[in-house]
mmCIF file of the N, C-alpha and C atoms, coordinates in Angstrom:
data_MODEL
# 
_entry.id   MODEL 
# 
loop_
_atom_site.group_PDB 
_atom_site.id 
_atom_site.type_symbol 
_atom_site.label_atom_id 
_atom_site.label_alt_id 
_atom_site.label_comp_id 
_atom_site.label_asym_id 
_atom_site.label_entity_id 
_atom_site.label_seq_id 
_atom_site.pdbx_PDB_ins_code 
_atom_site.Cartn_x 
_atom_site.Cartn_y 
_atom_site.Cartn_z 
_atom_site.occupancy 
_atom_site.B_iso_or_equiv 
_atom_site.pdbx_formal_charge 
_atom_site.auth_seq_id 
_atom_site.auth_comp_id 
_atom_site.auth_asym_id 
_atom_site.auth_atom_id 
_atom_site.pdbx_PDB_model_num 
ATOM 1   N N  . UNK A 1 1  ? 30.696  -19.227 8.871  1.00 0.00 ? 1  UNK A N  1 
ATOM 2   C CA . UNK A 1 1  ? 29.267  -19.445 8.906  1.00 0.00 ? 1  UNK A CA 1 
ATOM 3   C C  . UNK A 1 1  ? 28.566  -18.408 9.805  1.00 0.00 ? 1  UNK A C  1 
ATOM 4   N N  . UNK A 1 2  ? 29.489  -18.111 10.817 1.00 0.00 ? 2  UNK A N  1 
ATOM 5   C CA . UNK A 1 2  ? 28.608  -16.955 12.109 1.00 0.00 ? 2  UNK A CA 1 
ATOM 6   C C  . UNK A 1 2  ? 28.628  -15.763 11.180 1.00 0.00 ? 2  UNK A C  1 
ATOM 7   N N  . UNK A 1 3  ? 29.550  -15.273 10.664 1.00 0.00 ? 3  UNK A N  1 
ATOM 8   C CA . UNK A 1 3  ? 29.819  -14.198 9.412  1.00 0.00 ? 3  UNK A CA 1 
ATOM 9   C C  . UNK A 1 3  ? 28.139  -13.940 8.555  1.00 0.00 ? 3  UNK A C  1 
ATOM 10  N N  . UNK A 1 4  ? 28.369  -15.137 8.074  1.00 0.00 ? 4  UNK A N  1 
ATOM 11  C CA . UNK A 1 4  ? 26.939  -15.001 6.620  1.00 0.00 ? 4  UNK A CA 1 
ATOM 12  C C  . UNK A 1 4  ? 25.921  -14.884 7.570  1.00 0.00 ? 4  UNK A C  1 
ATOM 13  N N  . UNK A 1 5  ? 25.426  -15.782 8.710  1.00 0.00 ? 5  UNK A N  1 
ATOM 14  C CA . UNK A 1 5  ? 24.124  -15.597 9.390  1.00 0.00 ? 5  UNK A CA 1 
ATOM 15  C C  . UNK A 1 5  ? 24.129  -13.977 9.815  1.00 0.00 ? 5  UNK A C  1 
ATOM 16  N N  . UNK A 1 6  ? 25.328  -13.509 10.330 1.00 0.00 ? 6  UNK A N  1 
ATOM 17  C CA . UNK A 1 6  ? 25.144  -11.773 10.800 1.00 0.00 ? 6  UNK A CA 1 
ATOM 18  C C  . UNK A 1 6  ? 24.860  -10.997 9.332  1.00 0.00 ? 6  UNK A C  1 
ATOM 19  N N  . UNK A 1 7  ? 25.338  -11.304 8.437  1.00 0.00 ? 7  UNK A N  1 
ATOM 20  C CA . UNK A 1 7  ? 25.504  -10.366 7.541  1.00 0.00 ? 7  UNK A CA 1 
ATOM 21  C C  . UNK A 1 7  ? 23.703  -10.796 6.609  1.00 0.00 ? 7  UNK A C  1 
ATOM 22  N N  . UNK A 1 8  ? 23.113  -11.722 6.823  1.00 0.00 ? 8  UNK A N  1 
ATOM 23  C CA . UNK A 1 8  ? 22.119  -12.545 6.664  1.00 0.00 ? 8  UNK A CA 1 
ATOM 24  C C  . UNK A 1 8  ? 21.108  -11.735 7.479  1.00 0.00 ? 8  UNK A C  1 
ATOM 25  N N  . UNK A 1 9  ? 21.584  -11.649 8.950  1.00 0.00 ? 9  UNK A N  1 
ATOM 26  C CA . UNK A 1 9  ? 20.094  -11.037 9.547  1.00 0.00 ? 9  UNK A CA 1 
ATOM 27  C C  . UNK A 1 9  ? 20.130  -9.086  9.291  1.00 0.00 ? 9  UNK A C  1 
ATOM 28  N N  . UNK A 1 10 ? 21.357  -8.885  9.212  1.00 0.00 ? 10 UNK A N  1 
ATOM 29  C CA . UNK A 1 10 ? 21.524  -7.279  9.144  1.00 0.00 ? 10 UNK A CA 1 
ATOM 30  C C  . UNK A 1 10 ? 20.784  -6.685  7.657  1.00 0.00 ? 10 UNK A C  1 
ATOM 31  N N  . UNK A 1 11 ? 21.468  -7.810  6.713  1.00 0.00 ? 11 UNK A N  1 
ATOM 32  C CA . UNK A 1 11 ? 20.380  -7.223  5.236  1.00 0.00 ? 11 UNK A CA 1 
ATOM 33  C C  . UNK A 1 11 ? 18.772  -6.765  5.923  1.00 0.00 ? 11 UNK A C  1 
ATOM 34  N N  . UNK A 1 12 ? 18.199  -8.596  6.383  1.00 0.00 ? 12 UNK A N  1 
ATOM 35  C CA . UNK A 1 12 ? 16.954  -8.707  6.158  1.00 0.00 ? 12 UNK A CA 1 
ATOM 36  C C  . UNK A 1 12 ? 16.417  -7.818  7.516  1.00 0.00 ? 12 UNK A C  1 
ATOM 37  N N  . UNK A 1 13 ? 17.270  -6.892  8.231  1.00 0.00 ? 13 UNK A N  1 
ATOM 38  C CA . UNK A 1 13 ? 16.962  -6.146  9.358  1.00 0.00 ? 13 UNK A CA 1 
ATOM 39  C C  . UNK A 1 13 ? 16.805  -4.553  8.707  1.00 0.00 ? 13 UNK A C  1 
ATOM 40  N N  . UNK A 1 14 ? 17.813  -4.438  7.894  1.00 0.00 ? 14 UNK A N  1 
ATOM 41  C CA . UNK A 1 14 ? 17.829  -3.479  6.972  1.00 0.00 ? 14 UNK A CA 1 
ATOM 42  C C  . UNK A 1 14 ? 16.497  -3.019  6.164  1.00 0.00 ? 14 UNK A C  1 
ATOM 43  N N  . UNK A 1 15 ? 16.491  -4.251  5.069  1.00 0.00 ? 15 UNK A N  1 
ATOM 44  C CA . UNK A 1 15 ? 14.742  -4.405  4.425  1.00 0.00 ? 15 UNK A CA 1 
ATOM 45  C C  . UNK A 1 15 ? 13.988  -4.110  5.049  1.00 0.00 ? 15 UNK A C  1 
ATOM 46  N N  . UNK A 1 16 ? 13.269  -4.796  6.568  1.00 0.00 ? 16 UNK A N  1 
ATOM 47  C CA . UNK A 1 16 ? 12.360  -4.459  7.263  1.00 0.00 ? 16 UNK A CA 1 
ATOM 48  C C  . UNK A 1 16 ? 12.476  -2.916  7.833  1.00 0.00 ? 16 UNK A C  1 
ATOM 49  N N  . UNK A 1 17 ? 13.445  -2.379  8.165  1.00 0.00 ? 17 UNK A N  1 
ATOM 50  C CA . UNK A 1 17 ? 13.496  -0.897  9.002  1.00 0.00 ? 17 UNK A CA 1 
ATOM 51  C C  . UNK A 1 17 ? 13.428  0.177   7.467  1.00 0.00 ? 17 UNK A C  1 
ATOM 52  N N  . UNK A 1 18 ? 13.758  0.052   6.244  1.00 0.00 ? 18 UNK A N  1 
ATOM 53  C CA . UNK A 1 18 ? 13.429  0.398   4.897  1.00 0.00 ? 18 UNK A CA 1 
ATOM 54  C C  . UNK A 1 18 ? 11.903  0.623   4.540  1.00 0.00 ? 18 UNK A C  1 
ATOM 55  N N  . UNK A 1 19 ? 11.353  -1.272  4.608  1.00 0.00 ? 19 UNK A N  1 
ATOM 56  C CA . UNK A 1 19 ? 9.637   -1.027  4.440  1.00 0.00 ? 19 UNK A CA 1 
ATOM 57  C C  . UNK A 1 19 ? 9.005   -0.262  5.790  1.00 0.00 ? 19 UNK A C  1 
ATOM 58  N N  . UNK A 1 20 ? 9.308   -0.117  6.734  1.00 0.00 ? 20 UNK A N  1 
ATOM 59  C CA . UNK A 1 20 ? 8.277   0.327   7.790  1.00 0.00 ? 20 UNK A CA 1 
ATOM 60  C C  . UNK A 1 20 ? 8.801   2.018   7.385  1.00 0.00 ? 20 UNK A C  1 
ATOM 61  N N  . UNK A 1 21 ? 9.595   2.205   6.817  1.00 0.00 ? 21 UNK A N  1 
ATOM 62  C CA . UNK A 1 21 ? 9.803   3.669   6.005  1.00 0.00 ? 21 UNK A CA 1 
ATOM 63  C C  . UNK A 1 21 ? 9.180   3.907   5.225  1.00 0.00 ? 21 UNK A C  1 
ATOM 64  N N  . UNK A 1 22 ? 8.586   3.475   4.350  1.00 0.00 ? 22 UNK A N  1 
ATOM 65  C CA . UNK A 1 22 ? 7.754   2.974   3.251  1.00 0.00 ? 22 UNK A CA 1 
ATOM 66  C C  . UNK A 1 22 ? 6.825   3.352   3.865  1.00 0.00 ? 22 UNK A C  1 
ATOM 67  N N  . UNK A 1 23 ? 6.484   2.330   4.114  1.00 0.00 ? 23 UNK A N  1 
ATOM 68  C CA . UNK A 1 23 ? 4.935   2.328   4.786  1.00 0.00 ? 23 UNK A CA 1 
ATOM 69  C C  . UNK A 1 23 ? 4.279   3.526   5.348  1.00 0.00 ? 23 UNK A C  1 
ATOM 70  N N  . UNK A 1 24 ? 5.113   4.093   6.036  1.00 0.00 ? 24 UNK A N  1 
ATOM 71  C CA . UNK A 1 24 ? 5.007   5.476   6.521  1.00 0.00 ? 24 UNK A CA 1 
ATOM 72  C C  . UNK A 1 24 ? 5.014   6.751   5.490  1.00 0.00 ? 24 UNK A C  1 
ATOM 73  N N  . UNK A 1 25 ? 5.878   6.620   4.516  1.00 0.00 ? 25 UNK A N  1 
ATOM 74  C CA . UNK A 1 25 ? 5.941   7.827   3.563  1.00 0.00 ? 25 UNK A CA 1 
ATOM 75  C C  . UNK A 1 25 ? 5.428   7.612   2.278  1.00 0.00 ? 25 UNK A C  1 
ATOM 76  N N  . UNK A 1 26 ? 5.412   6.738   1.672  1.00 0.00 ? 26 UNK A N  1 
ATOM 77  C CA . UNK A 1 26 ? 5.596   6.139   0.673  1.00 0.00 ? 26 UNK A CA 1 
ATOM 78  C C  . UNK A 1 26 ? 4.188   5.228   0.125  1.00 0.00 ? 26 UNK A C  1 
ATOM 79  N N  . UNK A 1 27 ? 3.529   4.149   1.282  1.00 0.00 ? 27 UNK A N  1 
ATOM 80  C CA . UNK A 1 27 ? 1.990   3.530   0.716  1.00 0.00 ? 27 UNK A CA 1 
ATOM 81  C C  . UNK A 1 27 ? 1.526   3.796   1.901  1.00 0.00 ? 27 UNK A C  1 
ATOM 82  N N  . UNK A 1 28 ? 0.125   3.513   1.390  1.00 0.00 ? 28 UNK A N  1 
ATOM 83  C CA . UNK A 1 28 ? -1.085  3.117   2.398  1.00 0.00 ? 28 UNK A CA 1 
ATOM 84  C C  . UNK A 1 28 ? -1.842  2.258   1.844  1.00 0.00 ? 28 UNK A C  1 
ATOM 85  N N  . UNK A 1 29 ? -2.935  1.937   2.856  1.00 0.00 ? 29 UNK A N  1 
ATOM 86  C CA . UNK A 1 29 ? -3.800  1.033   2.747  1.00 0.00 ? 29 UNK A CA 1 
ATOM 87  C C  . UNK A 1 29 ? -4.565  1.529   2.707  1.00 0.00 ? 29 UNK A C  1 
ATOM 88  N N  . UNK A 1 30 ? -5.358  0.717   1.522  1.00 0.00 ? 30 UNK A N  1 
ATOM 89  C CA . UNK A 1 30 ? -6.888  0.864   0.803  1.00 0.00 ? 30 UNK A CA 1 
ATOM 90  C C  . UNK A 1 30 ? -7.844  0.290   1.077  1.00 0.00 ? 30 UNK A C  1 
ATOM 91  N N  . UNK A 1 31 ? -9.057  0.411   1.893  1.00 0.00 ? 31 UNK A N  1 
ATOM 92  C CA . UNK A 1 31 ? -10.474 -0.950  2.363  1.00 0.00 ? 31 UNK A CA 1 
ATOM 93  C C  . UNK A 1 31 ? -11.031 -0.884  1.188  1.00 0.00 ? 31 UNK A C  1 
ATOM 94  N N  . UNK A 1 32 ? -11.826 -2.049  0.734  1.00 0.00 ? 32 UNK A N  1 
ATOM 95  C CA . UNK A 1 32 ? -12.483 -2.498  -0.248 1.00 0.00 ? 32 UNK A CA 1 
ATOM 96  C C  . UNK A 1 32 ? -13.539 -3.083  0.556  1.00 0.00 ? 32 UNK A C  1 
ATOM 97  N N  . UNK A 1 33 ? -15.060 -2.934  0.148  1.00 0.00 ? 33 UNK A N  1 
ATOM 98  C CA . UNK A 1 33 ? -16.036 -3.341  0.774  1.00 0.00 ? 33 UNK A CA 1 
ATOM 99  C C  . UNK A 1 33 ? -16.278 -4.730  -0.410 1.00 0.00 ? 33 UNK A C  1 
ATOM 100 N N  . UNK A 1 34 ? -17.101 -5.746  -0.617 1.00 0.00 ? 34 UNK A N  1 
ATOM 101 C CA . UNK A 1 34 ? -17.406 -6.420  -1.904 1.00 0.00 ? 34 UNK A CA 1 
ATOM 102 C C  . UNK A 1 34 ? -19.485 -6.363  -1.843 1.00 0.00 ? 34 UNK A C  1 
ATOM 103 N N  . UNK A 1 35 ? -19.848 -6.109  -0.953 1.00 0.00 ? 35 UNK A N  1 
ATOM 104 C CA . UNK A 1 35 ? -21.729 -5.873  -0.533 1.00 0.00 ? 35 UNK A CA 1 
ATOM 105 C C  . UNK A 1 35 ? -21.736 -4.920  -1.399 1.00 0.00 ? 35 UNK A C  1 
ATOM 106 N N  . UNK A 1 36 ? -23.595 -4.883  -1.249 1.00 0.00 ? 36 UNK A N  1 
ATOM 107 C CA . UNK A 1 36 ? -24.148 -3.598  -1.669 1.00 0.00 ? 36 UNK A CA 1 
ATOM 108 C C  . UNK A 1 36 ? -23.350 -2.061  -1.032 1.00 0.00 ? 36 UNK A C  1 
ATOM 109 N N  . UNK A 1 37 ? -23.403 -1.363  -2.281 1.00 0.00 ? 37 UNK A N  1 
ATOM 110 C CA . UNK A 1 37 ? -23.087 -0.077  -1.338 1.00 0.00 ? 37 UNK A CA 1 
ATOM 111 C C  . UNK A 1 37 ? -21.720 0.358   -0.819 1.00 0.00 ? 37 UNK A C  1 
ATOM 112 N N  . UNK A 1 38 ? -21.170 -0.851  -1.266 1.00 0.00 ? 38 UNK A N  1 
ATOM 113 C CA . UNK A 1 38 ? -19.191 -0.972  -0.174 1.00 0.00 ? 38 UNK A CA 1 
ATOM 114 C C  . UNK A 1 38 ? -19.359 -1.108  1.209  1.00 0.00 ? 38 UNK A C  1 
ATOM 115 N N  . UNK A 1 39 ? -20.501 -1.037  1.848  1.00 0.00 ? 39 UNK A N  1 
ATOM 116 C CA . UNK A 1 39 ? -20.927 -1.737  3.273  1.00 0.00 ? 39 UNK A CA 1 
ATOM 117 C C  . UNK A 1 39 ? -21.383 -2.808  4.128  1.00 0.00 ? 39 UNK A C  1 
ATOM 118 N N  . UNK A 1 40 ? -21.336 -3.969  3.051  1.00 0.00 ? 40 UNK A N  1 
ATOM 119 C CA . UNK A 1 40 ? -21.835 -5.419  3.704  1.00 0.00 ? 40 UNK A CA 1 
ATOM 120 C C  . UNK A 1 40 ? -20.494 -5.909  2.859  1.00 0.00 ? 40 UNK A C  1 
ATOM 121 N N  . UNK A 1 41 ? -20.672 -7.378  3.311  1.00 0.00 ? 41 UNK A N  1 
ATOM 122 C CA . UNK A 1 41 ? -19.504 -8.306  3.020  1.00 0.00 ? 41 UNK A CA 1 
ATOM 123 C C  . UNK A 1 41 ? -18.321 -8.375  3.383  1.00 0.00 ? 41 UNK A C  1 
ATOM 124 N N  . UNK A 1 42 ? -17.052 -8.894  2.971  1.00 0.00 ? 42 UNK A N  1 
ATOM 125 C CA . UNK A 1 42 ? -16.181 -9.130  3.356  1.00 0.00 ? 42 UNK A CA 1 
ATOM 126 C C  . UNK A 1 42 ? -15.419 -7.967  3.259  1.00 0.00 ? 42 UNK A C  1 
ATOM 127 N N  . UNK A 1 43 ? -14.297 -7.411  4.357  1.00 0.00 ? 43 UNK A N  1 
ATOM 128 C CA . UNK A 1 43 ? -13.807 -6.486  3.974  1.00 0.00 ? 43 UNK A CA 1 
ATOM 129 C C  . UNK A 1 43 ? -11.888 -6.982  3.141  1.00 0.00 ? 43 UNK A C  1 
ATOM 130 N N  . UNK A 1 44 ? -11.740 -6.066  2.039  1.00 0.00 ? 44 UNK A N  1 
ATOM 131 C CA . UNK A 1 44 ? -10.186 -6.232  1.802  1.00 0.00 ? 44 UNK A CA 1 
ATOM 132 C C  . UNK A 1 44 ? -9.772  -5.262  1.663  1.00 0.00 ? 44 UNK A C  1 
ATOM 133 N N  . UNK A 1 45 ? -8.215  -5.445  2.210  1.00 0.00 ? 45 UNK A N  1 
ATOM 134 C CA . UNK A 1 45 ? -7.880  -4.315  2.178  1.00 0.00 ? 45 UNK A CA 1 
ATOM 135 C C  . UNK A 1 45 ? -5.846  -5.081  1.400  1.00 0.00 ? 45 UNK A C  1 
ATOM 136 N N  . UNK A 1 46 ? -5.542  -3.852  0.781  1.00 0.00 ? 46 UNK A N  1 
ATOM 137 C CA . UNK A 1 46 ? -4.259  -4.049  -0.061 1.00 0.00 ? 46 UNK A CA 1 
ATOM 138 C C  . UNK A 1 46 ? -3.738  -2.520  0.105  1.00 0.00 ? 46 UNK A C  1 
ATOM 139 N N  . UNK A 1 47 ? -2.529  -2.713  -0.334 1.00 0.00 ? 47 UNK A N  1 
ATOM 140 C CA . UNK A 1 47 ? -1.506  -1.804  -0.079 1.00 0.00 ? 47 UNK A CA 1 
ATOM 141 C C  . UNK A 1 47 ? -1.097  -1.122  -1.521 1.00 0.00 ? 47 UNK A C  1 
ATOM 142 N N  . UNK A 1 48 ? -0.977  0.181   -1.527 1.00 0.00 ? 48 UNK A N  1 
ATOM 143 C CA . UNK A 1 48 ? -0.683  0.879   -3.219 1.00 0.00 ? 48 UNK A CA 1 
ATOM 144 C C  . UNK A 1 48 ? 0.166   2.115   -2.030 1.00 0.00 ? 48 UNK A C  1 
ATOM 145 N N  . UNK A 1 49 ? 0.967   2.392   -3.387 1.00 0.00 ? 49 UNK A N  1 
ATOM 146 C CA . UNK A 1 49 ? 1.469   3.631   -3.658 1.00 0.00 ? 49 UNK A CA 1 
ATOM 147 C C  . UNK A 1 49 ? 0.502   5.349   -3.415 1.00 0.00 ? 49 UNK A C  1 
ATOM 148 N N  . UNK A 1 50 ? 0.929   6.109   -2.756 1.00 0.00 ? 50 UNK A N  1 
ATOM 149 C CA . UNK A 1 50 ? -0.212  7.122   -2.434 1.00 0.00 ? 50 UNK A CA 1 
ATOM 150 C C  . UNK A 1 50 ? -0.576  7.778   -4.060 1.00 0.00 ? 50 UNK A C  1 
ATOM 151 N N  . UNK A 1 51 ? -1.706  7.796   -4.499 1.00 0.00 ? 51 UNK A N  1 
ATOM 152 C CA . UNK A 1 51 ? -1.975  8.360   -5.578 1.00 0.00 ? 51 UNK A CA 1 
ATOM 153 C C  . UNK A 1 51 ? -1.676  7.511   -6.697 1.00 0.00 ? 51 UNK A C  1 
ATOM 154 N N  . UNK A 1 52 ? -1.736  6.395   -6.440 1.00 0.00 ? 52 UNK A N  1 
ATOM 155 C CA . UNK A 1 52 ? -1.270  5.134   -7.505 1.00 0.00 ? 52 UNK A CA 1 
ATOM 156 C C  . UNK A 1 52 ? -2.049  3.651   -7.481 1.00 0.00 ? 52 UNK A C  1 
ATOM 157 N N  . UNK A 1 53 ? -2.566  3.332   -8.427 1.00 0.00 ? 53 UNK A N  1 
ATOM 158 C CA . UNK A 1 53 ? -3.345  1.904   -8.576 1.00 0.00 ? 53 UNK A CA 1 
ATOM 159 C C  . UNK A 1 53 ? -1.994  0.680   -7.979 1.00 0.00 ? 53 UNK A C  1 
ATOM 160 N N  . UNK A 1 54 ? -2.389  0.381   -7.242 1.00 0.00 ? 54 UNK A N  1 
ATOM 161 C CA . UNK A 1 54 ? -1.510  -1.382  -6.899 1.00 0.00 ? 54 UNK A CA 1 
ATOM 162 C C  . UNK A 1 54 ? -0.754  -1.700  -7.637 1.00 0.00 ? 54 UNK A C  1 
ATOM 163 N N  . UNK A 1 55 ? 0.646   -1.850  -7.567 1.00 0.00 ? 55 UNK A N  1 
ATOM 164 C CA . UNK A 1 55 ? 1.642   -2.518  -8.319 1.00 0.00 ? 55 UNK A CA 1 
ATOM 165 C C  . UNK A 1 55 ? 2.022   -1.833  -9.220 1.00 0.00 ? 55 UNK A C  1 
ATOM 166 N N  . UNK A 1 56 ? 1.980   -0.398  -9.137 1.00 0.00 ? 56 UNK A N  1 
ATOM 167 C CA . UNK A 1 56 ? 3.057   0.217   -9.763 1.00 0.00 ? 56 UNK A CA 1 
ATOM 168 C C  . UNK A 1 56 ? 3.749   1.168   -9.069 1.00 0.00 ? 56 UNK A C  1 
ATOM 169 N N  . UNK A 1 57 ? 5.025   1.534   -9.808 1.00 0.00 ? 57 UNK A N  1 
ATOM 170 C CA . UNK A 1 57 ? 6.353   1.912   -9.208 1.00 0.00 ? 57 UNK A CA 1 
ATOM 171 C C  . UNK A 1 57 ? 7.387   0.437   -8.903 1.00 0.00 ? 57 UNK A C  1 
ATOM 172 N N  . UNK A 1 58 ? 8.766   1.100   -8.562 1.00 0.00 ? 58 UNK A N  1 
ATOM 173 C CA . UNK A 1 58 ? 9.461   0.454   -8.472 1.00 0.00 ? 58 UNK A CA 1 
ATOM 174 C C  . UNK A 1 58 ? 9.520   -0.014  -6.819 1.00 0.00 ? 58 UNK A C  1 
ATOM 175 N N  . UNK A 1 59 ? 8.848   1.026   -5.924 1.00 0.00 ? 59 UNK A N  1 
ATOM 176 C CA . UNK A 1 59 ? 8.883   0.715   -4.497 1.00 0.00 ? 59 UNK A CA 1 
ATOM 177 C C  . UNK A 1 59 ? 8.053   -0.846  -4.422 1.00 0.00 ? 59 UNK A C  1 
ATOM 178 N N  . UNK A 1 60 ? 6.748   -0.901  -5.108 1.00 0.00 ? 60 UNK A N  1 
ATOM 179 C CA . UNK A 1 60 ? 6.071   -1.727  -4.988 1.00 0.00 ? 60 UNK A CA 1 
ATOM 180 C C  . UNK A 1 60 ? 6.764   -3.031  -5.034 1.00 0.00 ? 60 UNK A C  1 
ATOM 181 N N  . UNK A 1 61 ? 7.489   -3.173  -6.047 1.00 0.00 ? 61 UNK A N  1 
ATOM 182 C CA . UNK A 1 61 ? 7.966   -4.306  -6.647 1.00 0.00 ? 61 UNK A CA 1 
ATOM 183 C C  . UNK A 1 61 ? 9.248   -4.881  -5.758 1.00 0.00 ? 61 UNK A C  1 
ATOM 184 N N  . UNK A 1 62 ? 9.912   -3.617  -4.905 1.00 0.00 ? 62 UNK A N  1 
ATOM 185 C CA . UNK A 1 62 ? 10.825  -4.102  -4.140 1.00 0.00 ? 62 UNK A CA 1 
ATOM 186 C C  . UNK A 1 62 ? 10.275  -4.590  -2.799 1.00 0.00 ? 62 UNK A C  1 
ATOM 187 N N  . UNK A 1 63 ? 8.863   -4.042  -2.233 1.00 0.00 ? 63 UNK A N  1 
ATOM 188 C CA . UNK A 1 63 ? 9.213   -4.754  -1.051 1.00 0.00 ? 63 UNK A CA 1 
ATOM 189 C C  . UNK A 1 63 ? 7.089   -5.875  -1.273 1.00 0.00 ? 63 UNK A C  1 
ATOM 190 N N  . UNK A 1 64 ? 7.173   -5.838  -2.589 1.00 0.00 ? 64 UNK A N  1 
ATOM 191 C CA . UNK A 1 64 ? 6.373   -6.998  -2.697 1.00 0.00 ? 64 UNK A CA 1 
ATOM 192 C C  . UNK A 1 64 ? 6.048   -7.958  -1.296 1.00 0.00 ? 64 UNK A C  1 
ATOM 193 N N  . UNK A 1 65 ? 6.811   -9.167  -1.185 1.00 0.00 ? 65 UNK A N  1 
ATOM 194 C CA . UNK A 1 65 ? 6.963   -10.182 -0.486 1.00 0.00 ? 65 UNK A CA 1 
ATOM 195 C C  . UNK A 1 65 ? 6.189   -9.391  0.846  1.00 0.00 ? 65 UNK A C  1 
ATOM 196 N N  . UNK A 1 66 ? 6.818   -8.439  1.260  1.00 0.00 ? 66 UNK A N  1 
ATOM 197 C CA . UNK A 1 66 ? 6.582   -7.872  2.816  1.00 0.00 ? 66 UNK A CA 1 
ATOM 198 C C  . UNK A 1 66 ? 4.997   -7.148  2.556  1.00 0.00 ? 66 UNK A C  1 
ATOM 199 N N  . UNK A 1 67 ? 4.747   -6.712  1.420  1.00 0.00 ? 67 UNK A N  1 
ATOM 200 C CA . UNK A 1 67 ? 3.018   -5.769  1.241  1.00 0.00 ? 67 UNK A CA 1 
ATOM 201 C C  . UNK A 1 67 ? 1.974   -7.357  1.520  1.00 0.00 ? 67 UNK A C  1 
ATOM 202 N N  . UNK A 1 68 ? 2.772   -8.492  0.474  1.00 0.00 ? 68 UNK A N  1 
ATOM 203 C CA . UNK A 1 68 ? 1.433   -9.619  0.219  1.00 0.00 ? 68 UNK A CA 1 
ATOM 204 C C  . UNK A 1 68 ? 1.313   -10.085 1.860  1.00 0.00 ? 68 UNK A C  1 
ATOM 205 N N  . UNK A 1 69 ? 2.531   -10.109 3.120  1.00 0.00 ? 69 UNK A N  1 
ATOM 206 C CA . UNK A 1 69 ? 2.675   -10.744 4.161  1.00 0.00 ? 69 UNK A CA 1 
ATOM 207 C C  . UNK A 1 69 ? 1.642   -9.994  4.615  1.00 0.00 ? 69 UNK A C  1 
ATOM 208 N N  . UNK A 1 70 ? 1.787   -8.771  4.663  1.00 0.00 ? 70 UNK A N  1 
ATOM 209 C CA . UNK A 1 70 ? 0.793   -7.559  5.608  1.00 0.00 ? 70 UNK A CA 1 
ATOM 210 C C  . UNK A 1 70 ? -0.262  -7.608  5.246  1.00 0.00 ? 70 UNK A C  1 
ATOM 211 N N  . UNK A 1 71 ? -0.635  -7.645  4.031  1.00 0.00 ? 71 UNK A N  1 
ATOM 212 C CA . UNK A 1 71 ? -2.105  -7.679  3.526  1.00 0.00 ? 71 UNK A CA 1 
ATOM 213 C C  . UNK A 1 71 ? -3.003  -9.283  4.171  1.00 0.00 ? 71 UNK A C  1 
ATOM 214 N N  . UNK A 1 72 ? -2.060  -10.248 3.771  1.00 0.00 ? 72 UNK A N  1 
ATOM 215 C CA . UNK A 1 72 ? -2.769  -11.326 4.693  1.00 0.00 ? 72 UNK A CA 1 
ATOM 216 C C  . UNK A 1 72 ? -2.592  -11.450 5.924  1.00 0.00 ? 72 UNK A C  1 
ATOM 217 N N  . UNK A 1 73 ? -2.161  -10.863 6.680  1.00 0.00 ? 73 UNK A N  1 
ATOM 218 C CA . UNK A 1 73 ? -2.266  -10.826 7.972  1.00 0.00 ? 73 UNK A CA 1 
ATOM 219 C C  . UNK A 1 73 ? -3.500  -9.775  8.330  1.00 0.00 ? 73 UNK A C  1 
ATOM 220 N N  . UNK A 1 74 ? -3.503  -9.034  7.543  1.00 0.00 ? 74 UNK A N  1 
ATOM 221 C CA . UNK A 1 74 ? -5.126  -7.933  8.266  1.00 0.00 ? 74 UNK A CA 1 
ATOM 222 C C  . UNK A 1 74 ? -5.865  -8.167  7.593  1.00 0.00 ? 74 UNK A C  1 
ATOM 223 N N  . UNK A 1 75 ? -5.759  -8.841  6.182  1.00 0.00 ? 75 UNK A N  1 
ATOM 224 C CA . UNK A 1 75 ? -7.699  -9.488  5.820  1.00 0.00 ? 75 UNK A CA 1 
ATOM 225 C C  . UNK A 1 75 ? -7.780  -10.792 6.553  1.00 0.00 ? 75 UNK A C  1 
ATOM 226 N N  . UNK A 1 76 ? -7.017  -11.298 7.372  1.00 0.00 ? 76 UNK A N  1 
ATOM 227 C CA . UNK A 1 76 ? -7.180  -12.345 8.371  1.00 0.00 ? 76 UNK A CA 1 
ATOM 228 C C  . UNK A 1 76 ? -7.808  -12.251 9.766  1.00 0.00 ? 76 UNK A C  1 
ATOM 229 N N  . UNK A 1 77 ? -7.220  -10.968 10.049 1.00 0.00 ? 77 UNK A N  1 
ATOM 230 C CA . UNK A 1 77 ? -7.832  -10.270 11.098 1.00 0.00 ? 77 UNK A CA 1 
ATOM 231 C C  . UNK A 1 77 ? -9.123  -10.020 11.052 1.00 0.00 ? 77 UNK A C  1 
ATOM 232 N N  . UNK A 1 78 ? -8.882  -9.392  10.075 1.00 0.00 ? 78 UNK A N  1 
ATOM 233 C CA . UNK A 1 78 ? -10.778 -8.633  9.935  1.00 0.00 ? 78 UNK A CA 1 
ATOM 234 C C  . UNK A 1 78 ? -11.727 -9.470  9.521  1.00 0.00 ? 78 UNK A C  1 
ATOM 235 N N  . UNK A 1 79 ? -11.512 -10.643 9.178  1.00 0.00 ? 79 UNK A N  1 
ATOM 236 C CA . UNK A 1 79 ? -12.650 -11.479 8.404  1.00 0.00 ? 79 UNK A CA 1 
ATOM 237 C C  . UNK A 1 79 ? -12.535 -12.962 9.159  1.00 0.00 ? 79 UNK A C  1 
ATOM 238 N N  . UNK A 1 80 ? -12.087 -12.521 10.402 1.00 0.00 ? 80 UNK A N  1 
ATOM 239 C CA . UNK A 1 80 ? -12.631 -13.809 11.339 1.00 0.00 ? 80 UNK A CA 1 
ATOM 240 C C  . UNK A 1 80 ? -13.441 -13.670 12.304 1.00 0.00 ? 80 UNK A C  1 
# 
């Protein structure tokens, strides 16, 4: 059982040190205004591929789960 939990946190230690690679080379983040102008209202912001509409490529799709976590954590931020 101590076995699977190590081999359990090393994957999901793996994934995370992978996406923050990502993140760095690979996407950025996009602000979206919804007001007049793109300057009033709520701000959102989502994560794409550089030079790519949201949700495509295969990067996207692998670290999904970890883009939707990040994205609600900073339109949470910003819109309180």
């Amino acid at each position: 059982m101590r076995r699977a939990k190590a081999v359990g946190f090393g994957l999901l230690g793996a994934y995370l040190l992978s996406y923050a690679y990502a993140r760095v080379f690979v996407f950025h983040a996009v602000e979206q205004y919804t007001g007049a102008e793109g300057k009033s209202g709520p701000r959102k912001d989502y994560i794409t591929k550089r030079d790519r509409p949201a949700g495509e490529g295969w990067e996207y799709q692998v670290f999904l789960p970890t883009i939707k976590v990040e994205e609600g954590i900073t339109n949470y931020l910003h819109n309180r």
